[in-house]
C-alpha atoms as one frame of an Amber mdcrd trajectory, in Angstrom:
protein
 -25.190 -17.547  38.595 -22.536 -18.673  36.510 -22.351 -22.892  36.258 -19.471
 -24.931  36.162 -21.011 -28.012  35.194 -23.948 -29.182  33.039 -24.489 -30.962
  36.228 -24.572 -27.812  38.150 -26.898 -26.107  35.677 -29.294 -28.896  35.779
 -29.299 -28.820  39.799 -30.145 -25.332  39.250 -32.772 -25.655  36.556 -30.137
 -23.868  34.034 -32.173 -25.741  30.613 -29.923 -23.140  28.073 -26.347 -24.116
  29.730 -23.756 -23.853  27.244 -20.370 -24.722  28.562 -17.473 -22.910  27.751
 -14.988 -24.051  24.609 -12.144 -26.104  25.433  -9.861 -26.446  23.104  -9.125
 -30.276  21.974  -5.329 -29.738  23.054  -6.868 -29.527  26.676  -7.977 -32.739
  27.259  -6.762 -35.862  25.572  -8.699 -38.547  22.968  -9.625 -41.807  23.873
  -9.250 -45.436  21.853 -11.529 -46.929  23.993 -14.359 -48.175  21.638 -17.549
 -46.838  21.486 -20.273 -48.360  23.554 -17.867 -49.844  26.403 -17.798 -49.563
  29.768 -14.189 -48.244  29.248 -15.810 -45.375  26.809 -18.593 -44.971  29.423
 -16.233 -43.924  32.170 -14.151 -41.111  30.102 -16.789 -40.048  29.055 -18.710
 -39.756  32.682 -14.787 -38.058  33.636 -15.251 -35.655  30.600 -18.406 -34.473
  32.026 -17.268 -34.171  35.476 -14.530 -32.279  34.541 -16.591 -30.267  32.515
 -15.106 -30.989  29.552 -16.685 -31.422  26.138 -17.913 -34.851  25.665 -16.509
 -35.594  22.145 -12.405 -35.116  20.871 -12.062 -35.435  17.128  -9.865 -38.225
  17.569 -11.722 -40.054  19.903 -11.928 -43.896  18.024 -15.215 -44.059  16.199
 -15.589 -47.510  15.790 -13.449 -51.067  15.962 -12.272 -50.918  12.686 -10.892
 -47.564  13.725  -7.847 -48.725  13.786  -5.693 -45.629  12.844  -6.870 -43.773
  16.520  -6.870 -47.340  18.141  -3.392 -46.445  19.089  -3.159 -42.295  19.595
């Protein structure tokens, strides 16, 4: 059975699940800083979505400032 989801695969006791590459062009960054509630949520969407969890130019930290604004 093929899984959408690393949700699905865990319903279904899929341990190996690797999701399927997305390119970064799919799905946009975030600035929200690490650690917040705003970060929380896209990343909870990402998953969802079944999208990788991490963009390259997600911000990394607060003085981040160069992807604060992307």
């Amino acid at each position: 059975m093929k899984e959408s989801s690393v949700f699905d695969a865990i319903r279904n006791g899929q341990w190996d699940f690797e999701p399927e590459t997305v390119p970064e062009s799919e799905f946009e960054n975030t600035s929200a800083l690490p650690g917040t509630n705003e970060k929380v949520d896209v990343l909870a969407e990402r998953a969802s979505a079944g999208l990788p969890l991490w963009h390259s130019a997600d911000r990394q930290s607060y003085d981040d400032t160069e992807k604060a604004w992307i």
